[in-house]
C-alpha positions in Angstrom: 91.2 -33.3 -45.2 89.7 -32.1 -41.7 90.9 -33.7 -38.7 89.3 -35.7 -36.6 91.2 -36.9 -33.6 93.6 -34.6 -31.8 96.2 -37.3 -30.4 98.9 -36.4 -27.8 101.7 -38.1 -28.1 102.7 -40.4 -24.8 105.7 -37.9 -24.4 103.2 -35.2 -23.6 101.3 -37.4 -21.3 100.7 -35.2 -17.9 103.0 -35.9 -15.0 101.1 -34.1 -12.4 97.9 -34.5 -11.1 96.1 -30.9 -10.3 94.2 -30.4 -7.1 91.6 -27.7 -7.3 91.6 -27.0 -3.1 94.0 -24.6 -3.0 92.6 -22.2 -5.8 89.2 -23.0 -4.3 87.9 -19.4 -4.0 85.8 -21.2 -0.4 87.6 -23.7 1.5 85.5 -26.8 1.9 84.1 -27.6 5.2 85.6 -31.1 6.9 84.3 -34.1 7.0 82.9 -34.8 10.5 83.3 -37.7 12.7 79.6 -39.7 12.6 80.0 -40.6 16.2 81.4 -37.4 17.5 80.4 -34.9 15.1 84.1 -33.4 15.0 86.2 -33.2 12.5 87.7 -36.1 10.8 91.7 -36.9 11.2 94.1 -39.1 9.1 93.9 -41.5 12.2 89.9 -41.6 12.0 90.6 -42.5 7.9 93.4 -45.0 8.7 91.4 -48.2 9.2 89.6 -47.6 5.6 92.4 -45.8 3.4 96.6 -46.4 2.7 98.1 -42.7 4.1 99.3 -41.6 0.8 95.6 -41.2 -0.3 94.4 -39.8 2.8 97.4 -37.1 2.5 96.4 -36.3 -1.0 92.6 -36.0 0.4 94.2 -32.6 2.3 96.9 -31.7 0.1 98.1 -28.3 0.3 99.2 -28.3 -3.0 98.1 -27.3 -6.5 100.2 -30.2 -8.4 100.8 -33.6 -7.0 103.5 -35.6 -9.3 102.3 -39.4 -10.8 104.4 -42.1 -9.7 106.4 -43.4 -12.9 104.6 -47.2 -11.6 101.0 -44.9 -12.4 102.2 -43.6 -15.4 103.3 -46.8 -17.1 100.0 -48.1 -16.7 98.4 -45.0 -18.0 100.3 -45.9 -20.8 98.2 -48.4 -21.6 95.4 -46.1 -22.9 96.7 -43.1 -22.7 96.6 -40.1 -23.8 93.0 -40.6 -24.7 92.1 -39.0 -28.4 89.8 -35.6 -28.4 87.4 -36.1 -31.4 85.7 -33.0 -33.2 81.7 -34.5 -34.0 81.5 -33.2 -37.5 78.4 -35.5 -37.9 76.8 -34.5 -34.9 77.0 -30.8 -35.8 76.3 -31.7 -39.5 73.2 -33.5 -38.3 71.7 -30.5 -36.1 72.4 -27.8 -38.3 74.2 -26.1 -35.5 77.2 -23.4 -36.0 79.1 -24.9 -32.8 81.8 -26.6 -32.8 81.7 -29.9 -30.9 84.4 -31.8 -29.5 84.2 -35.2 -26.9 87.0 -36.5 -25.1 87.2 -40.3 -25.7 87.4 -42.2 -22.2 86.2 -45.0 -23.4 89.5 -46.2 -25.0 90.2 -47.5 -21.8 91.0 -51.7 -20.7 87.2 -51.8 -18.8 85.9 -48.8 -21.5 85.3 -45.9 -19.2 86.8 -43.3 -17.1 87.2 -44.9 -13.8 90.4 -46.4 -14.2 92.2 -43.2 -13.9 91.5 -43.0 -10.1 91.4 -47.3 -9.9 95.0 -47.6 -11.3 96.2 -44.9 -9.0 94.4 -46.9 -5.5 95.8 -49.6 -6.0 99.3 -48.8 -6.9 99.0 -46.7 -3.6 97.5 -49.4 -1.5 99.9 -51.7 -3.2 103.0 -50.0 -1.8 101.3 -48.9 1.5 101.1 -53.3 1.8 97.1 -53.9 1.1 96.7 -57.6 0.0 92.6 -57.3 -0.4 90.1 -53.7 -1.9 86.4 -53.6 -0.8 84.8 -51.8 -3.1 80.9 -50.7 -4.0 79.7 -50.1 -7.4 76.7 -49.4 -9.4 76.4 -50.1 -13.0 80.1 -51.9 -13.0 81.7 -49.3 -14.5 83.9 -48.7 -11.2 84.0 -52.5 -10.0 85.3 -53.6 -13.6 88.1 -50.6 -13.1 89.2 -51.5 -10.0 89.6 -55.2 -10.4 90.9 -54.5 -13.6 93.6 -52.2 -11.7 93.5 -54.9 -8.8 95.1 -57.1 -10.9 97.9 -55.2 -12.7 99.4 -54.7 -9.0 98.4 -58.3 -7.9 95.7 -57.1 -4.9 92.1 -59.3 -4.3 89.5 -57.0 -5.4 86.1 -57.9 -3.6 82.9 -55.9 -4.9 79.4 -55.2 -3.9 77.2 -54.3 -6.7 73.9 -53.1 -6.2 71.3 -55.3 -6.9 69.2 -54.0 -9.2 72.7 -53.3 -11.7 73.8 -56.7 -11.5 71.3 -58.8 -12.9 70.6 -55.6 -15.4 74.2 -55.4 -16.5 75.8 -59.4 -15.8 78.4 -58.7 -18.7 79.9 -55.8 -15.8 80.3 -58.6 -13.2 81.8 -61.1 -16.2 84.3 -58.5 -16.6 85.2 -58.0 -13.0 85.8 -62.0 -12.8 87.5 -62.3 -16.0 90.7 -60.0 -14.1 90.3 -62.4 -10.8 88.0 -59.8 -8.9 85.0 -61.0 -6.9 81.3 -59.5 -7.3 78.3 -60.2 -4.8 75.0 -58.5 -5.3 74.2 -55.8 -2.6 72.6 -56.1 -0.1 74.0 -59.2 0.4 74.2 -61.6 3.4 77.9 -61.3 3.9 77.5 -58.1 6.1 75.5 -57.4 9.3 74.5 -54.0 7.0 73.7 -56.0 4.1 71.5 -58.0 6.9 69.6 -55.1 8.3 68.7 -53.7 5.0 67.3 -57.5 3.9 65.6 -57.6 7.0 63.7 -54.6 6.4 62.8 -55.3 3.0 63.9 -58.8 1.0 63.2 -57.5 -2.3 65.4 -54.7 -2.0 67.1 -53.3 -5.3 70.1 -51.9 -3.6 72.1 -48.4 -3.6 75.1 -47.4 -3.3 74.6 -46.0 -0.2 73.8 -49.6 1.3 76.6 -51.0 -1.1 79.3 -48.6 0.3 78.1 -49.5 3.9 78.6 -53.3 3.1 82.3 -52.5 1.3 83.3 -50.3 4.7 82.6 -52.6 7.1 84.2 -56.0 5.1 87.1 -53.2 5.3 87.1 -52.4 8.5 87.1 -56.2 9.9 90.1 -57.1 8.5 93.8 -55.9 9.5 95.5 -56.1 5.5 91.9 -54.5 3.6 91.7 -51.2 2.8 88.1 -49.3 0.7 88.4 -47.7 -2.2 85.7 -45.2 -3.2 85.3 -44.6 -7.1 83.7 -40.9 -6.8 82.9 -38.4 -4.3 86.4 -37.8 -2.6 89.2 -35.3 -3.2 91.7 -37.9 -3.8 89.3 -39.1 -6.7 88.6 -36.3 -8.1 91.9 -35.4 -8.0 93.4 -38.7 -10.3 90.3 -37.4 -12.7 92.3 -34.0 -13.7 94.5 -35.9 -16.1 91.7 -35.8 -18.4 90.9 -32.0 -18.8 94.7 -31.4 -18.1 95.5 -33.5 -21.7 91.9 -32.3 -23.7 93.5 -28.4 -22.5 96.9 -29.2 -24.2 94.8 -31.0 -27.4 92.8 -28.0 -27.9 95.4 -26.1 -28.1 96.9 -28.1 -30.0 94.1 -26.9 -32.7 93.6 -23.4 -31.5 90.8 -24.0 -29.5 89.4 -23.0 -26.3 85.6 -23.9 -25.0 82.8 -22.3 -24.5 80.7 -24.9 -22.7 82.1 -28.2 -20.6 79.8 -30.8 -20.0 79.2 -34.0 -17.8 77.1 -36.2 -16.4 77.6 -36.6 -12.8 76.4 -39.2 -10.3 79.2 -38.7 -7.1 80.9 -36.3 -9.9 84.2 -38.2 -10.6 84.1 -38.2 -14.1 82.6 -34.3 -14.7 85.2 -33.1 -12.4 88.0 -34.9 -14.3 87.2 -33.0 -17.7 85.7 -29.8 -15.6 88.0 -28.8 -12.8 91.0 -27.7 -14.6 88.1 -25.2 -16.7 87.1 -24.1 -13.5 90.7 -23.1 -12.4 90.6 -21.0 -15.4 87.4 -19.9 -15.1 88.5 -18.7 -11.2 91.3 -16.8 -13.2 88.6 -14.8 -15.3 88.3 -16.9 -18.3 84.1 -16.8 -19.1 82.8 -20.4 -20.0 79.8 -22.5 -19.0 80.5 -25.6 -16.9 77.3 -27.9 -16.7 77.3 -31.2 -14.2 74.0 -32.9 -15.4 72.1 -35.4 -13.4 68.7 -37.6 -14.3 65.4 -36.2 -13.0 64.8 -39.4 -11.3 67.5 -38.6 -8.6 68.8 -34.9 -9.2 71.3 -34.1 -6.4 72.2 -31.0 -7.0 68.7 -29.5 -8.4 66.4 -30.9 -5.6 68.9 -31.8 -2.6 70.0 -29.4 -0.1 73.6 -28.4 0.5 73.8 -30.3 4.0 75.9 -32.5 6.1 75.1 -36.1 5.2 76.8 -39.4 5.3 77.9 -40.8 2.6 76.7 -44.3 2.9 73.1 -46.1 3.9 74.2 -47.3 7.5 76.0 -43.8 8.5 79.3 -45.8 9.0 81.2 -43.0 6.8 82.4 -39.7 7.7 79.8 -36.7 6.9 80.1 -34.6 3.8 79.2 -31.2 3.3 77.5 -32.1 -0.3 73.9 -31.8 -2.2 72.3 -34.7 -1.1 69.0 -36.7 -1.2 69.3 -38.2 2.2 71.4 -41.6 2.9 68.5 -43.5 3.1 67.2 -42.6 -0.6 66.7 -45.5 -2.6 66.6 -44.1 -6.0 64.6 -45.8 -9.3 66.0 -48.6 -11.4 66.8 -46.3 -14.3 69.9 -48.3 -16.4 72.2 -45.4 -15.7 73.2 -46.8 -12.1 76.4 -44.8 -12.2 74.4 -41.7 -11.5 72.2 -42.8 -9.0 73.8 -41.9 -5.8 72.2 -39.9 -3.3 75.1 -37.5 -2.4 77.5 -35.5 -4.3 81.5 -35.0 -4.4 81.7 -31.9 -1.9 84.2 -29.9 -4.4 81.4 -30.1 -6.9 78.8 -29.1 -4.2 81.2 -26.5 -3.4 81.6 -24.8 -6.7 77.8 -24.8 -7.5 76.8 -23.4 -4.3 79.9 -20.9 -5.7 77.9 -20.7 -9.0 81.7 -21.7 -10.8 79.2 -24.6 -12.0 75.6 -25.1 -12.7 73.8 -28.0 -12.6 71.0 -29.4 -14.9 68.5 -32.7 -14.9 67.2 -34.6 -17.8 64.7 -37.2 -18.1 65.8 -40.7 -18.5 64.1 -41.1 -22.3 65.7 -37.3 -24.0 68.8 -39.2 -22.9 68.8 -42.3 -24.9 67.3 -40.5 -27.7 70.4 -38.0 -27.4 72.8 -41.5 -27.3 71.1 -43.1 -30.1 71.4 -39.8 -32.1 75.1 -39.7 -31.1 75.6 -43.7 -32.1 73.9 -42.7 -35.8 76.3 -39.7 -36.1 79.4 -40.4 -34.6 79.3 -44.7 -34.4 80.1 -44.3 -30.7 77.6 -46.0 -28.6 77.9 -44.4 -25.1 77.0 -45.7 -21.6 73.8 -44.4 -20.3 75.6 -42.3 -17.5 77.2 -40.3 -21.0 73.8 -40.2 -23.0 73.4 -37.7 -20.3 76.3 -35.2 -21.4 75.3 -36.0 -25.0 71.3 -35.2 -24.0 72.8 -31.7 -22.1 75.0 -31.2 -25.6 72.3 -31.2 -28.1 70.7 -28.7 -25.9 73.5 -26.2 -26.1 74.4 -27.1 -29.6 70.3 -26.4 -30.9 70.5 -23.2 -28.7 74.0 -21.7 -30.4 71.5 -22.2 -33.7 68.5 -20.8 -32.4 71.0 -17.8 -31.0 73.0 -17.8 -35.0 76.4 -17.9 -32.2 79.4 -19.9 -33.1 80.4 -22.0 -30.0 82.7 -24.6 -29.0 81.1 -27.0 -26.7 83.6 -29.7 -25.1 82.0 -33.0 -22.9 84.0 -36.2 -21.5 82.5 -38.9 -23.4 82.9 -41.1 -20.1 82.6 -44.9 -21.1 80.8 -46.6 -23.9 77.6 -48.5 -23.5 78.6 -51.9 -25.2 77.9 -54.3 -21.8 74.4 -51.3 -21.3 72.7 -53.2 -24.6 70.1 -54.6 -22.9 69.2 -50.8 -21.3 69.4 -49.8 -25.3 66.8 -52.7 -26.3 64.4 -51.8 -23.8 64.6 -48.1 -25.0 63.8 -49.1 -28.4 61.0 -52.0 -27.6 59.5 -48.3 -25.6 59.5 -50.6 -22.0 61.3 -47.5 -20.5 59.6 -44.3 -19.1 60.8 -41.0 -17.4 60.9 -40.7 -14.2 60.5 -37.4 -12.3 61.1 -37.8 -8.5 58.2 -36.3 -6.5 59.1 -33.2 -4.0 57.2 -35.8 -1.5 59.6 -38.4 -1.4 62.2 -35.6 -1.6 61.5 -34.6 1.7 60.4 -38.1 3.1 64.3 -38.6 3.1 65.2 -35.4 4.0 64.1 -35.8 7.3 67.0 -38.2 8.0 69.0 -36.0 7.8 67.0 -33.3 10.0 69.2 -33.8 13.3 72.7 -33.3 11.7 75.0 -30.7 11.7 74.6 -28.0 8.7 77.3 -26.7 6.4 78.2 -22.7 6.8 76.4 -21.8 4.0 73.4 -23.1 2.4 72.0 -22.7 -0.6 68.0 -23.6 0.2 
């Protein structure tokens, strides 16, 4: 009989986390202050982040140990099982060999809670009583109250707009483990104010939801921010998931070929992707895709530029892609991937060419996720219909090219609280969205007056 799950046993579990910086064949560029336009110290961080996280965001080092207090609730889902799609490959008539690593095993059924458990033990011991946090499809809320709540912290959430009265199961979830949920903008925040000012109807971003979650931070003496994407320290957490699918595929003799995965801020592609690209900066040859919808493609359209990360340019600025802070992106359902900016380490390695980026439209994806959900009985989020959309590609193009390949993707959460984006799919209410180089560079020009990065790729 052929296998079909690789499991690691909990013995094997990783114990370190690995940070990419100091293989990093570029530095990255530091965050800048966005009142002084200098770079950004741990005290500047302090008012927003516990220290241990802000020391891990410039950590020297290559391997960070997991507190044992992180690891026991790891233990709770992982290691996560590494699946070989027989039906999938069956189903294409493709020679490659196609393995997804299962995040979706998880309490809240995505990635996120690798980075969400780590935060809050961090703030927990640093002495936080209350997280502020953003999120867009409730994939990263649902984590952190989720994680809130095994260390006894309030968890307070603004979820864009548009996401929560698309995906109301999200916020249920976040409530059902004591966290609070407010749609963004909201009126709790003099951003959140501004922006409903402006425009009443707005659907939100998480841009404007990050601005709301930093400033309910900031006003309070015992609340700290938590970020699910985009930073080091996030990215960082992330690793345990290609550091376990590299021991697994070993496990079976295998190495890849191709990585894949979707990326919005890039949290959940770095997590399978980075500890490829350390081997990849060591001379191993492999193809490492980050793939983004059409209707806001980052890294394909945006310039490599400094840009805040929020709407109301109360964070630091990034060197990353980026569509401008003051993009609003299109209600497509996969509100995970519709921020404006990008983690700078995946900016970095792109503008490196250690990665390449790709878009699809919104309607090859949910074909690719229904094809996946009639193959392999997974139903994925729409975020992951994306790596599965990028994955077909690859796998039709080993046939068309007779090569043998082994094409590994993070199967990043599953899409059981995204029905209602699955219904509208099939009752053919969605459509593709391409965004127009005119609105492109409509919010560009915010972003005109501020320092550029070193290098630039446009």
């Amino acid at each position: 009989m052929e296998f079909k799950k690789i499991l690691l046993p909990e013995r094997e579990i990783p114990r370190q986390w690995y940070n990419i910086l100091p293989d990093m064949p570029n530095p990255l560029q530091p965050p800048l202050h966005p009142g002084t336009g200098q770079p950004v110290g741990p005290q500047d961080l302090e008012p927003i982040f516990p220290m241990p996280l802000i020391e891990q965001e410039v950590s020297p080092k290559q391997y960070i140990d997991i507190p044992e207090e992180v690891l026991d609730k790891y233990l709770l889902w992982r290691p996560t099982p590494l699946y070989r799609a027989y039906h999938l490959e069956k189903f294409l008539g493709t020679p490659a060999r196609i393995y997804f690593k299962n995040e979706g095993v998880s309490p809240p059924g995505s990635h996120k809670p690798n980075t969400a458990v780590a935060q809050a033990y961090f703030n927990k011991i640093s002495g936080t009583k209350r997280i502020t946090t953003e999120t867009g499809a409730g994939q990263w809320g649902s984590a952190l109250c989720f994680a809130c709540n095994l260390f006894g912290i309030e968890a307070k959430v603004f979820m864009v707009k548009v996401s929560f009265y698309q995906k109301p199961y999200r916020r249920l979830m976040m409530e059902v483990w004591g966290g609070n949920c407010v749609p963004s903008p909201s009126p709790e925040t003099n951003s959140g104010r501004a922006i409903l000012e402006k425009d009443p109807d707005s659907p939100g971003s998480l841009g404007i939801a990050i601005s709301e979650a930093v400033e309910a931070a900031v006003m309070d003496p015992h609340t700290k921010y938590s970020l699910g994407s985009v930073l080091n320290h996030v990215l960082l957490h992330q690793t345990i998931i290609g550091l376990e699918t590299q021991k697994q595929m070993a496990m079976v003799g295998e190495y890849p070929d191709v990585v894949i995965g979707c990326a919005g801020g890039g949290s959940n592609f770095a997590g399978i992707a980075l500890p490829f690209v350390r081997d990849k900066i060591n001379g191993k040859q492999l193809d490492i895709i980050a793939v983004e919808p059409t209707s806001c493609p980052t890294m394909t359209k945006g310039p490599f530029a400094y840009d805040h990360g929020d709407t109301m340019k109360l964070t630091p600025l990034l060197p990353m892609h980026t569509l401008g802070h003051g993009f609003v992106p299109a209600p497509i359902h996969a509100g995970g991937l519709r921020y404006h900016g990008m983690a700078p380490i995946v900016s970095q390695l792109v503008v490196d060419g250690l990665i390449r980026a790709e878009a699809v439209p919104q309607l090859e994806t949910f074909k690719a996720g229904i094809t996946f959900a009639r193959t392999e009985g997974f139903i994925s989020a729409p975020e992951t219909d994306h790596a599965i959309a990028m994955v077909i590609r690859e796998a039709l193009k080993a046939k068309e090219e007779g090569k043998e390949k082994v094409i590994l993707f993070n199967w990043s959460g599953h899409g059981l609280v995204d029905l209602a984006a699955y219904d509208a799919y099939m009752t053919g209410k969605l459509s593709d969205y391409e965004l127009p180089d005119e609105e492109i560079q409509r919010a560009l020009a915010e972003i005109a007056g501020l320092p550029k990065p070193k290098v630039s790729i446009k």
